[in-house]
mmCIF file of the N, C-alpha and C atoms, coordinates in Angstrom:
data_MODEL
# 
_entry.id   MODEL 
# 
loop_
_atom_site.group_PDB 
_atom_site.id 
_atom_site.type_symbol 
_atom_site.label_atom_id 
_atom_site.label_alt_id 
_atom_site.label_comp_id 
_atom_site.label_asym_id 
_atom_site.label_entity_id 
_atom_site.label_seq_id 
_atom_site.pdbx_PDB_ins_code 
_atom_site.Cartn_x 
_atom_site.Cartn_y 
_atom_site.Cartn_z 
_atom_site.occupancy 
_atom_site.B_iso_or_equiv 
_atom_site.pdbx_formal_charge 
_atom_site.auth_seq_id 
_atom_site.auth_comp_id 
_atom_site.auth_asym_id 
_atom_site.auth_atom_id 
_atom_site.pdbx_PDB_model_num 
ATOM 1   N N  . UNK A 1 1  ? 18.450  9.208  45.887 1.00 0.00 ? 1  UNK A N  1 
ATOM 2   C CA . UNK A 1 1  ? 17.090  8.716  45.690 1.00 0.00 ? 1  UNK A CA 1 
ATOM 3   C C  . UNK A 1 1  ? 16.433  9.473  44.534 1.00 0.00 ? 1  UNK A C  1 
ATOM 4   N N  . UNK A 1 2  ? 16.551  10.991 44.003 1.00 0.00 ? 2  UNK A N  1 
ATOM 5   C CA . UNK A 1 2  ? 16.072  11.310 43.334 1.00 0.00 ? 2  UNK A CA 1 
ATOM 6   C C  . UNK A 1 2  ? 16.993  11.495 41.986 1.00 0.00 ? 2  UNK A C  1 
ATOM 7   N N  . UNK A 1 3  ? 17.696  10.808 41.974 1.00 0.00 ? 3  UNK A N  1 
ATOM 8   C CA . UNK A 1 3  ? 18.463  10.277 40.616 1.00 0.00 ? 3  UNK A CA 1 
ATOM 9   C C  . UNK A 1 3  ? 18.019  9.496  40.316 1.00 0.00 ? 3  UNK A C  1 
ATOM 10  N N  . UNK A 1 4  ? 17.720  8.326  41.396 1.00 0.00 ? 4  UNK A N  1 
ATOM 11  C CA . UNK A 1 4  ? 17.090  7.289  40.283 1.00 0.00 ? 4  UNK A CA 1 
ATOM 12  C C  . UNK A 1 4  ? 15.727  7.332  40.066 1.00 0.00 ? 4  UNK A C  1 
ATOM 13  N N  . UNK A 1 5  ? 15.118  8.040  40.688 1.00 0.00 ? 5  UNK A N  1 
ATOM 14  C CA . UNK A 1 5  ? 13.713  8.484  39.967 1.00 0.00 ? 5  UNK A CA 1 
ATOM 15  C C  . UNK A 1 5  ? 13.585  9.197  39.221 1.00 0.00 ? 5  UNK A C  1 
ATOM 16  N N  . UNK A 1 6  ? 14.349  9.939  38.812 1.00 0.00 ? 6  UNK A N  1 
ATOM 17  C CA . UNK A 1 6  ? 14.728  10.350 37.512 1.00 0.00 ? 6  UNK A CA 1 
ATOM 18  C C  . UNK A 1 6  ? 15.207  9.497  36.411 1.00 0.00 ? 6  UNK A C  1 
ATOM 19  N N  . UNK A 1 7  ? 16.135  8.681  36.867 1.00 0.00 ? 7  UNK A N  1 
ATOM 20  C CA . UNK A 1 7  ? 16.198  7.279  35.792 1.00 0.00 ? 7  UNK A CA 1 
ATOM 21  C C  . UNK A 1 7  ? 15.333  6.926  35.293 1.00 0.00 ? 7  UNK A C  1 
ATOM 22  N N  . UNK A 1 8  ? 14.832  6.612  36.334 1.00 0.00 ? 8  UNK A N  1 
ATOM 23  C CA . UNK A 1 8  ? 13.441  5.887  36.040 1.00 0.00 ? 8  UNK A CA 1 
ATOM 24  C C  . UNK A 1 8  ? 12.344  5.993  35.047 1.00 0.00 ? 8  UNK A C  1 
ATOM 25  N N  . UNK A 1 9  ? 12.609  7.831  35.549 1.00 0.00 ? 9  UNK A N  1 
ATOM 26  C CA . UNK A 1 9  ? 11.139  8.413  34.577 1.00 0.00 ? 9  UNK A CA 1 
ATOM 27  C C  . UNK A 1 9  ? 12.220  8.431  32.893 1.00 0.00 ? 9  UNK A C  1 
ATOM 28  N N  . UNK A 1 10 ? 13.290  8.435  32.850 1.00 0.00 ? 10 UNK A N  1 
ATOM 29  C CA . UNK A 1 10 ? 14.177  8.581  31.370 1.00 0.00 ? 10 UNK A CA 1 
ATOM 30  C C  . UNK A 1 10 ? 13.749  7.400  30.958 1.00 0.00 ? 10 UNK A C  1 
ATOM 31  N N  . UNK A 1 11 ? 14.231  6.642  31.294 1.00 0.00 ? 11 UNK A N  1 
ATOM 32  C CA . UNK A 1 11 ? 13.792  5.019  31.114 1.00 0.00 ? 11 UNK A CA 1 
ATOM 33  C C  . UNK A 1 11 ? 12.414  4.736  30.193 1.00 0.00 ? 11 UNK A C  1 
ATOM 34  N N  . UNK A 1 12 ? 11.362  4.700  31.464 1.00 0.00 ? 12 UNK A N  1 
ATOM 35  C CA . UNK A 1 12 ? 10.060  5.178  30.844 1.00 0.00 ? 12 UNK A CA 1 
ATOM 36  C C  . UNK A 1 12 ? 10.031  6.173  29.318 1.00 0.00 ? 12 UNK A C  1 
ATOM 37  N N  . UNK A 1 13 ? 10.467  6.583  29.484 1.00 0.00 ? 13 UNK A N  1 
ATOM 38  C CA . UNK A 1 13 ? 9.825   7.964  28.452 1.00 0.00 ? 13 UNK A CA 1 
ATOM 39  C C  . UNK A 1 13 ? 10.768  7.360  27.154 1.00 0.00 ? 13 UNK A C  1 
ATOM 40  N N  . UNK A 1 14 ? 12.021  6.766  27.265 1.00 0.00 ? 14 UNK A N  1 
ATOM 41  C CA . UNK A 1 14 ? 12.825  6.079  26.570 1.00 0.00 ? 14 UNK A CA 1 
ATOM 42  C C  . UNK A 1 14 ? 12.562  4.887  25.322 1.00 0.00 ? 14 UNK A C  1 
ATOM 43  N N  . UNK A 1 15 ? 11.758  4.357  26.773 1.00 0.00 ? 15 UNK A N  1 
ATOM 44  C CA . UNK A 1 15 ? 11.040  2.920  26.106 1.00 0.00 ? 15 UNK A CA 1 
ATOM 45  C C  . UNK A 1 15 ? 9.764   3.563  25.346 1.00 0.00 ? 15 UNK A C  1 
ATOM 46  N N  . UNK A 1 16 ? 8.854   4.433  25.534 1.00 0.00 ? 16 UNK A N  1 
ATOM 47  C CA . UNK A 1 16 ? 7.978   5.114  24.739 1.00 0.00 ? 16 UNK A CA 1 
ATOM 48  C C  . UNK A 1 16 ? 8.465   5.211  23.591 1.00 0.00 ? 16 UNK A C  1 
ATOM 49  N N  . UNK A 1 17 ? 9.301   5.908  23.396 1.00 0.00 ? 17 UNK A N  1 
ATOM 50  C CA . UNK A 1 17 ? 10.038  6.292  22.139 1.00 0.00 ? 17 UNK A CA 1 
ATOM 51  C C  . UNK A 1 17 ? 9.944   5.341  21.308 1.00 0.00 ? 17 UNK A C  1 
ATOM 52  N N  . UNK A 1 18 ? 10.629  4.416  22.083 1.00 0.00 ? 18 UNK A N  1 
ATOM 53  C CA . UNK A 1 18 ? 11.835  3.228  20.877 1.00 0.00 ? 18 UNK A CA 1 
ATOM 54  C C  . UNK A 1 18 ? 10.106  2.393  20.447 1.00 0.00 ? 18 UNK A C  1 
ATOM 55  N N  . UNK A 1 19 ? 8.780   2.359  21.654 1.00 0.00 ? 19 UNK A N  1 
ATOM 56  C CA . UNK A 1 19 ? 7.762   1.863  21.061 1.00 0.00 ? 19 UNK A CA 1 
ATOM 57  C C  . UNK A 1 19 ? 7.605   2.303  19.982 1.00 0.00 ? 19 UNK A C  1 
ATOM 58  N N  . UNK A 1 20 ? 7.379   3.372  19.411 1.00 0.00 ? 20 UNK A N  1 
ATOM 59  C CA . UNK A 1 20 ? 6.621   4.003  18.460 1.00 0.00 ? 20 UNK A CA 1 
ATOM 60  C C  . UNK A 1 20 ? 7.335   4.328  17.560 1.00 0.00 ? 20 UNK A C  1 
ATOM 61  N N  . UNK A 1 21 ? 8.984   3.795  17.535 1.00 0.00 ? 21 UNK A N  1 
ATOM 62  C CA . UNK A 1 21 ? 9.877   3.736  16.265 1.00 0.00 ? 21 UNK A CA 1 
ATOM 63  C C  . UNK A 1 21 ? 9.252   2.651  15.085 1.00 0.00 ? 21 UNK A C  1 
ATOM 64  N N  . UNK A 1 22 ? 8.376   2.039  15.060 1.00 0.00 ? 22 UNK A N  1 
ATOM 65  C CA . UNK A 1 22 ? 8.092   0.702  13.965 1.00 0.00 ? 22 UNK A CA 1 
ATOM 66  C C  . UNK A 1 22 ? 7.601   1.674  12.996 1.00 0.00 ? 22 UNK A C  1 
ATOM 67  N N  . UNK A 1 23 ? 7.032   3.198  13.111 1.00 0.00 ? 23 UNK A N  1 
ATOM 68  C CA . UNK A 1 23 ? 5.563   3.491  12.446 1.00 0.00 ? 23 UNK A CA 1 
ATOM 69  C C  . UNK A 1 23 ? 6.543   4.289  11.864 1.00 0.00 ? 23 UNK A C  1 
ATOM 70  N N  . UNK A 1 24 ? 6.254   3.822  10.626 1.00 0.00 ? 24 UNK A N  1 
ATOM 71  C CA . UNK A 1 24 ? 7.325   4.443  9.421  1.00 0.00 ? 24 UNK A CA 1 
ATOM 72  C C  . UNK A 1 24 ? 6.392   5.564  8.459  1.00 0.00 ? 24 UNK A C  1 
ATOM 73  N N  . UNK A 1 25 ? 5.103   4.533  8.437  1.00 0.00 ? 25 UNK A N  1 
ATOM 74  C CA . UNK A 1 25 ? 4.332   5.748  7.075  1.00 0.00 ? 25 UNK A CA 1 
ATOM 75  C C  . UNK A 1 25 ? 2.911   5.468  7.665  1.00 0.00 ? 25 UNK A C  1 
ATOM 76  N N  . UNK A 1 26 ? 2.498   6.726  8.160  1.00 0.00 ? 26 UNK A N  1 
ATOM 77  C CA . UNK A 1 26 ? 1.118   7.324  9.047  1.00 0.00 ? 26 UNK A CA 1 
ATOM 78  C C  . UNK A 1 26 ? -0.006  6.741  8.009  1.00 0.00 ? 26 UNK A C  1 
ATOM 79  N N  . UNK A 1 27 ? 0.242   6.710  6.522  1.00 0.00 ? 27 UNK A N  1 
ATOM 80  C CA . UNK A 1 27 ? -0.890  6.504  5.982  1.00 0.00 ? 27 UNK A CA 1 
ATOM 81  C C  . UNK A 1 27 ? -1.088  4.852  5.934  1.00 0.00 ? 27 UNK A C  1 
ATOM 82  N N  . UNK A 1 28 ? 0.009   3.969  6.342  1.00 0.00 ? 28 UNK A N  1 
ATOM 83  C CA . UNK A 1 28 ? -0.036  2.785  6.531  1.00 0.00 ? 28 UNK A CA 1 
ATOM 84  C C  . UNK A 1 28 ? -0.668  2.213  8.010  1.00 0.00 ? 28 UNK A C  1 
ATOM 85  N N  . UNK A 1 29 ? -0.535  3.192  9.120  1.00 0.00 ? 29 UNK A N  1 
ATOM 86  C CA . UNK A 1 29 ? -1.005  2.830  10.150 1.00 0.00 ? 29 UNK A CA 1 
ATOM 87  C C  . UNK A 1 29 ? -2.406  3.161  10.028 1.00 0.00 ? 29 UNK A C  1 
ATOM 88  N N  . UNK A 1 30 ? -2.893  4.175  9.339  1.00 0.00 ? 30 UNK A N  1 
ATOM 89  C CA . UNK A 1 30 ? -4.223  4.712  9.080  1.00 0.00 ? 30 UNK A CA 1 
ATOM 90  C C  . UNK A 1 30 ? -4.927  3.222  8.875  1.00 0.00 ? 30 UNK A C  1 
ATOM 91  N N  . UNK A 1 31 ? -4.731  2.969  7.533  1.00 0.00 ? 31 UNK A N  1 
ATOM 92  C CA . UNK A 1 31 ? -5.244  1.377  6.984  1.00 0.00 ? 31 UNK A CA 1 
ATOM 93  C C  . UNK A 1 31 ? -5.615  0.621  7.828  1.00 0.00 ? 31 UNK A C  1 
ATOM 94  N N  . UNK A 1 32 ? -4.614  0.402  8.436  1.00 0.00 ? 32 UNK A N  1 
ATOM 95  C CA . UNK A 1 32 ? -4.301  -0.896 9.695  1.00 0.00 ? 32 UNK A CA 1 
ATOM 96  C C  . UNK A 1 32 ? -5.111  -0.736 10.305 1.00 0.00 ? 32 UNK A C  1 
ATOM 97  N N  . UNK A 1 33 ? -5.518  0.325  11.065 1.00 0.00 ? 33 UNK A N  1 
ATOM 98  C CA . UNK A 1 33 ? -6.493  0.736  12.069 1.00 0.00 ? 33 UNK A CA 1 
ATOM 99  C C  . UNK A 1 33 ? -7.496  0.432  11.505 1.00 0.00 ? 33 UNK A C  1 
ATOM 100 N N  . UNK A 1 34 ? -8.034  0.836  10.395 1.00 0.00 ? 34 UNK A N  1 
ATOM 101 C CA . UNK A 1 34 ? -9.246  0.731  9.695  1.00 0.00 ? 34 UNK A CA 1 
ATOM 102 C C  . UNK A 1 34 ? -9.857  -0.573 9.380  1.00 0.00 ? 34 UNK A C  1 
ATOM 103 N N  . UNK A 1 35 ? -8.848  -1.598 9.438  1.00 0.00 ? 35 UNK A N  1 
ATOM 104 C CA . UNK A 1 35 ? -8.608  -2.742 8.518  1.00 0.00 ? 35 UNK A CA 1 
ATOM 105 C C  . UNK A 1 35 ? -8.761  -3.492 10.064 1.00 0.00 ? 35 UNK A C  1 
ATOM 106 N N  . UNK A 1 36 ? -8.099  -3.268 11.265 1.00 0.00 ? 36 UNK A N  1 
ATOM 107 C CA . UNK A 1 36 ? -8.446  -4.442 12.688 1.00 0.00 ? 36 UNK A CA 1 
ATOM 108 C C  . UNK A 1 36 ? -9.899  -3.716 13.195 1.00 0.00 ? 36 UNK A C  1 
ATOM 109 N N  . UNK A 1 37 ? -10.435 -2.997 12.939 1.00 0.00 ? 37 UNK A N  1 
ATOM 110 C CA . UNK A 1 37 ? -11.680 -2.107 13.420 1.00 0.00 ? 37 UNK A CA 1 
ATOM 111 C C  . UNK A 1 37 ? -12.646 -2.591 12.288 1.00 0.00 ? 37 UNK A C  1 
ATOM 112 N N  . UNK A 1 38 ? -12.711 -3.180 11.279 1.00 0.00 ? 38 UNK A N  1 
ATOM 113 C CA . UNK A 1 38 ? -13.187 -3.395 10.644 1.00 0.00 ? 38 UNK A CA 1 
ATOM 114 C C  . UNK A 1 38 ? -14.188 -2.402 9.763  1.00 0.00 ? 38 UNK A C  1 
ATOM 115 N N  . UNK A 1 39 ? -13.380 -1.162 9.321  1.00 0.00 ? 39 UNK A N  1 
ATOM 116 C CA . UNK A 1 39 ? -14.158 -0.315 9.058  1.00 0.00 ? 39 UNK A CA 1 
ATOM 117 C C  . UNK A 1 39 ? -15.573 0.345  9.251  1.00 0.00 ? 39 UNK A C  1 
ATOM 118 N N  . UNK A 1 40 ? -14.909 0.611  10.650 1.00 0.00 ? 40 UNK A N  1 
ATOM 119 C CA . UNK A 1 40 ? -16.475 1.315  11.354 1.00 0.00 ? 40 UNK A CA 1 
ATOM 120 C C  . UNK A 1 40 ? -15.914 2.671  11.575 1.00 0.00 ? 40 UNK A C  1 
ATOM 121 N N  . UNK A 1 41 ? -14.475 3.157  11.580 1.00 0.00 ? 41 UNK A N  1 
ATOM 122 C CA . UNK A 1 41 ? -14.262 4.290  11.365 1.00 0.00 ? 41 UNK A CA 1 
ATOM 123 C C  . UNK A 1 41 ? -13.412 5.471  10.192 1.00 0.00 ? 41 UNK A C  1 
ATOM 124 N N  . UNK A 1 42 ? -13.610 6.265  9.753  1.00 0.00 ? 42 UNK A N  1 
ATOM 125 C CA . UNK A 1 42 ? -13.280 7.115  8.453  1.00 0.00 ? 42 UNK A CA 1 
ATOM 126 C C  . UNK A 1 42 ? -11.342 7.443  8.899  1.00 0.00 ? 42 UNK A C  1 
ATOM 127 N N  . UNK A 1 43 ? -10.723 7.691  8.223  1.00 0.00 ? 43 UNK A N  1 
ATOM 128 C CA . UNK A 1 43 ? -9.460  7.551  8.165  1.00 0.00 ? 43 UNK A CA 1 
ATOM 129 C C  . UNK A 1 43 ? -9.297  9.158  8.790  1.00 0.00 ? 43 UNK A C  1 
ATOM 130 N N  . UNK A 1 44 ? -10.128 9.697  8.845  1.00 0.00 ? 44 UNK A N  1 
ATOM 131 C CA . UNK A 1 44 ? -9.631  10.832 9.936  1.00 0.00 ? 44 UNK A CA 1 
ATOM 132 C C  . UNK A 1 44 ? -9.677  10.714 11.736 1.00 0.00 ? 44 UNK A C  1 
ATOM 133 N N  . UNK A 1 45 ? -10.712 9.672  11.719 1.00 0.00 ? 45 UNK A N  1 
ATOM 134 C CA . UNK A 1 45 ? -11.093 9.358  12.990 1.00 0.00 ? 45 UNK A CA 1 
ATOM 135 C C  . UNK A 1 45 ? -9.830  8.480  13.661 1.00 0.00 ? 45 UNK A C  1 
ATOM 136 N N  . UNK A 1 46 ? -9.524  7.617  12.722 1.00 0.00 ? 46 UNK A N  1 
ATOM 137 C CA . UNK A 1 46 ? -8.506  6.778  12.921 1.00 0.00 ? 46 UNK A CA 1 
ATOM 138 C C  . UNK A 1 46 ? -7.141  7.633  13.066 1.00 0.00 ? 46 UNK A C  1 
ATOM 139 N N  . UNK A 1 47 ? -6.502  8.532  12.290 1.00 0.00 ? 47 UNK A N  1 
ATOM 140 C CA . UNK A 1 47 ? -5.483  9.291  12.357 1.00 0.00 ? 47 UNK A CA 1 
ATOM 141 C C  . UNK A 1 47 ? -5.780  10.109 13.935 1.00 0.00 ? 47 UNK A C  1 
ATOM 142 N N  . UNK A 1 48 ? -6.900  10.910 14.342 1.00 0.00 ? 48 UNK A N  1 
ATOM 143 C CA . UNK A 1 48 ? -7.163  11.186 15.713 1.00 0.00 ? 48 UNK A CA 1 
ATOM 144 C C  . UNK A 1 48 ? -6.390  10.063 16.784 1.00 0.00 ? 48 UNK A C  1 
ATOM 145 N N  . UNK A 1 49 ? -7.299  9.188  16.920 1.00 0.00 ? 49 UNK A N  1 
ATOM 146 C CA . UNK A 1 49 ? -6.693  8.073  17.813 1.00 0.00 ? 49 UNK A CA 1 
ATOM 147 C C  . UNK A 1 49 ? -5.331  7.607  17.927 1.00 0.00 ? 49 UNK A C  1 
ATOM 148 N N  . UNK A 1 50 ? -4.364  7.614  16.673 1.00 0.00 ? 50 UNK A N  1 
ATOM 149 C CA . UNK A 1 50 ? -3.154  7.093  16.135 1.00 0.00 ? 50 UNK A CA 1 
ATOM 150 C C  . UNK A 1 50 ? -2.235  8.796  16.726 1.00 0.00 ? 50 UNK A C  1 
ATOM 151 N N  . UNK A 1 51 ? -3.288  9.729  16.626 1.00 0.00 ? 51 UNK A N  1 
ATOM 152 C CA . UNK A 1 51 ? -2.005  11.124 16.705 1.00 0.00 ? 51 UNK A CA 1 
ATOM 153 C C  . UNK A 1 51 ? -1.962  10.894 18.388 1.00 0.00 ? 51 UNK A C  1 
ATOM 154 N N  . UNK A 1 52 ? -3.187  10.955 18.657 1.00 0.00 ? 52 UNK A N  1 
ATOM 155 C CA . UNK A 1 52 ? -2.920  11.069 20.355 1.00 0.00 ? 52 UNK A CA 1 
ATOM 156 C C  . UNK A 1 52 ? -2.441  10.290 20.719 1.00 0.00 ? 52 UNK A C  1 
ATOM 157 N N  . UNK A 1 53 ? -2.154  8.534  20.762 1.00 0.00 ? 53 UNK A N  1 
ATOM 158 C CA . UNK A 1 53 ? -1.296  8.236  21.302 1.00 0.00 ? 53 UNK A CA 1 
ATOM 159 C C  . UNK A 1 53 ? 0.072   7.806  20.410 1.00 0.00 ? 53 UNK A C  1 
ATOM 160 N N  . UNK A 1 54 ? 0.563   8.820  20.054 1.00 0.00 ? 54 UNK A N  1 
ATOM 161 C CA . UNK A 1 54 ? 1.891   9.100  19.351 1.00 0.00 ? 54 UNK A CA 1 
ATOM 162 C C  . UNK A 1 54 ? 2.096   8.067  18.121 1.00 0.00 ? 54 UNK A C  1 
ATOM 163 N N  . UNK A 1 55 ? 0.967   7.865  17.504 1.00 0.00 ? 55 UNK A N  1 
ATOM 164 C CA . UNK A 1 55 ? 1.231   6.825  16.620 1.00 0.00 ? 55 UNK A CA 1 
ATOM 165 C C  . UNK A 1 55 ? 1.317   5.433  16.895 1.00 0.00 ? 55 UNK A C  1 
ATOM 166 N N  . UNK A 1 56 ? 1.283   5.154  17.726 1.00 0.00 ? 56 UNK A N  1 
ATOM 167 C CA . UNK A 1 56 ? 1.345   3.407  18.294 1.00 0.00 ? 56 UNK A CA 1 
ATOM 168 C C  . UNK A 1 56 ? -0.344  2.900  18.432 1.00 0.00 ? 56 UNK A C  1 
ATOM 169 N N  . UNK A 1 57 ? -0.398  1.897  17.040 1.00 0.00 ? 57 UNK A N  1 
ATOM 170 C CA . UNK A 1 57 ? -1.232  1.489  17.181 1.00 0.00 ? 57 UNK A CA 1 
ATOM 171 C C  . UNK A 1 57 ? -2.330  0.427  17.922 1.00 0.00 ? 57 UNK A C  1 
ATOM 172 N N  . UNK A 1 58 ? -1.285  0.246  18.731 1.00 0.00 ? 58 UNK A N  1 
ATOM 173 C CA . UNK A 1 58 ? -1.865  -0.855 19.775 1.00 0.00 ? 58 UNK A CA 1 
ATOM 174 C C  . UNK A 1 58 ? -2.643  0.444  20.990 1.00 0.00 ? 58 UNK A C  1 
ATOM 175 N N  . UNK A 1 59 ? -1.841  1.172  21.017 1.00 0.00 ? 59 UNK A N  1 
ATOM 176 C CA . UNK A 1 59 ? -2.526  1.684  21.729 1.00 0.00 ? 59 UNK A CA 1 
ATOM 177 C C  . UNK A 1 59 ? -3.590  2.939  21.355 1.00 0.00 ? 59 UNK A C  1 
ATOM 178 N N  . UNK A 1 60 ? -3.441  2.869  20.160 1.00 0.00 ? 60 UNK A N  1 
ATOM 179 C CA . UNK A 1 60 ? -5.006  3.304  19.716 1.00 0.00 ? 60 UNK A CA 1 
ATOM 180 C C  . UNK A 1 60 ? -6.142  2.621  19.834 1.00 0.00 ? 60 UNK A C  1 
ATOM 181 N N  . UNK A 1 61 ? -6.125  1.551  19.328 1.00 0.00 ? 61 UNK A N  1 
ATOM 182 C CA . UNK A 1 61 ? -6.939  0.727  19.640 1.00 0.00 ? 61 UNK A CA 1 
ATOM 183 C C  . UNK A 1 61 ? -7.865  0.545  20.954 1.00 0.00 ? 61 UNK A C  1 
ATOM 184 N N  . UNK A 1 62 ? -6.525  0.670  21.843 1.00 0.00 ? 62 UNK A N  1 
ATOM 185 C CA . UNK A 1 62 ? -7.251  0.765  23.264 1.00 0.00 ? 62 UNK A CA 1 
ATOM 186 C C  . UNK A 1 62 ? -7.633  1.809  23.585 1.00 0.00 ? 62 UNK A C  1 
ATOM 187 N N  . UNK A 1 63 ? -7.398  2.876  22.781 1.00 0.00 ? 63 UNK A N  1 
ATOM 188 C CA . UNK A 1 63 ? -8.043  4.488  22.954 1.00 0.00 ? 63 UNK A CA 1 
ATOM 189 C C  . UNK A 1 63 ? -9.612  4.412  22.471 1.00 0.00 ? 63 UNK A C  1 
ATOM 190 N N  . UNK A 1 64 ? -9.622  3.925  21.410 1.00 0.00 ? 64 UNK A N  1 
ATOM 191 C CA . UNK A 1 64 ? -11.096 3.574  20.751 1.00 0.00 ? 64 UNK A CA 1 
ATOM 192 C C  . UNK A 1 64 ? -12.120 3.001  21.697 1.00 0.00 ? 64 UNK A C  1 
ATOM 193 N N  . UNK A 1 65 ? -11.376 1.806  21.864 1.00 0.00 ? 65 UNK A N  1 
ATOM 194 C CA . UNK A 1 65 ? -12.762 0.836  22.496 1.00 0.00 ? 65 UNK A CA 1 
ATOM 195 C C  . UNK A 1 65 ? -12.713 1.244  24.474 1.00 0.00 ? 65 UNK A C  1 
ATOM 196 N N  . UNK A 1 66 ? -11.744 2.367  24.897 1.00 0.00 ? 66 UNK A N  1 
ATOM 197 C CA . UNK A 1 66 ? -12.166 3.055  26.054 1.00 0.00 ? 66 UNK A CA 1 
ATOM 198 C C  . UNK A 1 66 ? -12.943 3.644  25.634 1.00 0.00 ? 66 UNK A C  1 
ATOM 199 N N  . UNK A 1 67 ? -12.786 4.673  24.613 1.00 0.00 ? 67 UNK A N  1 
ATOM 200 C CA . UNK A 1 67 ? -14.013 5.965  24.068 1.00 0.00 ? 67 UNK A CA 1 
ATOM 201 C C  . UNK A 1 67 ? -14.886 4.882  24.012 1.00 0.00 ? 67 UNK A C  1 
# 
């Protein structure tokens, strides 16, 4: 039983990864962010949101409009 909850959590943490393989160049996701937000925030604010959740910008996004 606690093998495969351990799977489980590899799995998880796995698929994290392979999410946040697309983000090739940080200063391109910067933009992006800036560019679906419609520039209401400065490219440091945006790099904040983008670092904490490991670069995946979808889920910055949803970091933003929780804050």
């Amino acid at each position: 039983m606690e093998s495969m909850e351990l799977d489980l959590d590899l799995d998880q943490e796995l698929m994290q990864k392979f999410s946040c393989m697309g983000t090739t160049d940080k200063d391109i996701l910067i933009a992006e962010f800036q560019r679906l937000l419609g520039f209401q925030l400065n490219p440091a604010g945006c790099a904040f949101f983008l670092d904490m959740t490991n670069w995946n910008l979808q889920a910055a996004i949803g970091a933003y409009y929780d804050f």
